[in-house]
N, C-alpha and C positions, 0 to 999 in steps of 0.2 A: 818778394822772393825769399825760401827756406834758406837759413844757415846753410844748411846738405850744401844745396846745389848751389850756393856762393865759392863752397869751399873747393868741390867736386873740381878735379883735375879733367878737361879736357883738352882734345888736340886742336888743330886753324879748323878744320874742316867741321868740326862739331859746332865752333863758336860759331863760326862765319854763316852757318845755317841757323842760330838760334837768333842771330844778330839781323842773318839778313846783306850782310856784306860779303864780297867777292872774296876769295882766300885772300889773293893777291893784298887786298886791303887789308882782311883782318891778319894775316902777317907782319905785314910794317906796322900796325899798331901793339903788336902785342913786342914785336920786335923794341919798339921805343919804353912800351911801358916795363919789358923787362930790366931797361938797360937803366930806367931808371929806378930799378931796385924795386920793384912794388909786385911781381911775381914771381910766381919757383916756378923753373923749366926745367922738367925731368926728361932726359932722351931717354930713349928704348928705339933702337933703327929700326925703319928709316922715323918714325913719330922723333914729336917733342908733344910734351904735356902742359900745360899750362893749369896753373890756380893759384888765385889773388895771394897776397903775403898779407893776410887780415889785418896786422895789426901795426902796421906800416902806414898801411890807407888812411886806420882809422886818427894816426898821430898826423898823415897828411891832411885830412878833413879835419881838426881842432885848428890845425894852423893856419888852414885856409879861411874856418870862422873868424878868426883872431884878426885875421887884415882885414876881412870883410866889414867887420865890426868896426874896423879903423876910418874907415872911407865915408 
């Protein structure tokens, strides 16, 4: 996948068609993964925007090698 379109701000209904999951679902997921800090949610009503917080992820995948690495 292109940087672009990693970065590229979409809404539930964009994701959920490229994912393949029902809004409903990709809602509650994007719902948890915002609340864990790892996306920006822009409104513009009635939308919310979604796109990854890059560099959040990428300090959460080091740490996630780090225990992996432990085990």
């Amino acid at each position: 996948m292109e940087k672009e379109e990693i970065e590229k701000e979409l809404n539930v209904k964009d994701i959920a068609e490229k994912t393949g999951m029902s809004m409903s679902l990709t809602s509650r997921h994007l719902t948890f993964l915002s609340d864990l800090g790892l996306l920006n949610v822009r409104k513009e009503a009635p939308f919310k925007f979604y796109s990854i917080k890059l560099k959040d992820v990428k300090e959460l995948l080091v740490v996630y090698d780090r225990v992996i690495g432990k085990l």
